[in-house]
C-alpha positions, -999 to +999 in steps of 0.1 A: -109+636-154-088+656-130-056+654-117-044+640-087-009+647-068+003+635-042+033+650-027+065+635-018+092+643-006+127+626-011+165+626+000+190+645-020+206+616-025+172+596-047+166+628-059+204+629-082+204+591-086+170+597-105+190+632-127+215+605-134+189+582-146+169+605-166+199+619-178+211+587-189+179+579-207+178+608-225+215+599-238+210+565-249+175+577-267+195+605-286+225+584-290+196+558-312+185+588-329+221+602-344+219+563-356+188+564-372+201+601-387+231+580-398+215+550-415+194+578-441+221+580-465+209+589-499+227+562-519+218+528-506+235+493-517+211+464-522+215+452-489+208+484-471+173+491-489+165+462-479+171+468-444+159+503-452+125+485-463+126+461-437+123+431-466+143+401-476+159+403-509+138+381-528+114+413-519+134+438-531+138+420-566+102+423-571+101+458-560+127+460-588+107+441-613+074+460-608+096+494-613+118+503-582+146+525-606+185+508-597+215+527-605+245+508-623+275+524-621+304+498-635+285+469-618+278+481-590+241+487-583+229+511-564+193+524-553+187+564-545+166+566-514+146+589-532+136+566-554+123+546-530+100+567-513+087+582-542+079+546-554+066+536-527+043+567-525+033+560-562+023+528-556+002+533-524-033+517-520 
């Protein structure tokens, strides 16, 4: 199928307010990336791999139960990222 253009023309004026938009779009979509970049830590608390997994935690607890590895460090537990993508690889259909 080709393309079709049509030309038009437009006002300096519509022509910045539509840079600024753009420009504004393109900010808010890297701003969401940085966040996602900023959510990857490598250490996650129970709550966050959760989140992480997008499950509740009655979910995780099975994960945990069929073999998803947990750190404890002096009560605290802890689950390695890692670990969770390599058991989730592991245990793909």
């Amino acid at each position: 199928m080709g393309k079709i253009q049509i030309p038009v023309n437009l006002d300096n004026n519509t022509l910045l307010s539509l840079k600024k938009m753009f420009r504004e779009v393109v900010m808010d979509a890297m701003e969401d990336f940085a966040l996602l970049e900023d959510n990857t830590k490598p250490v996650l608390n129970k709550k966050e791999a959760c989140d992480y997994l997008d499950i509740s935690f009655n979910s995780l607890k099975k994960l945990e139960q069929a073999g998803l590895p947990v750190v404890n460090v002096d009560g605290l537990q802890l689950i390695r990222k890692i670990d969770i993508d390599n058991f989730l690889e592991k245990n793909r259909i």
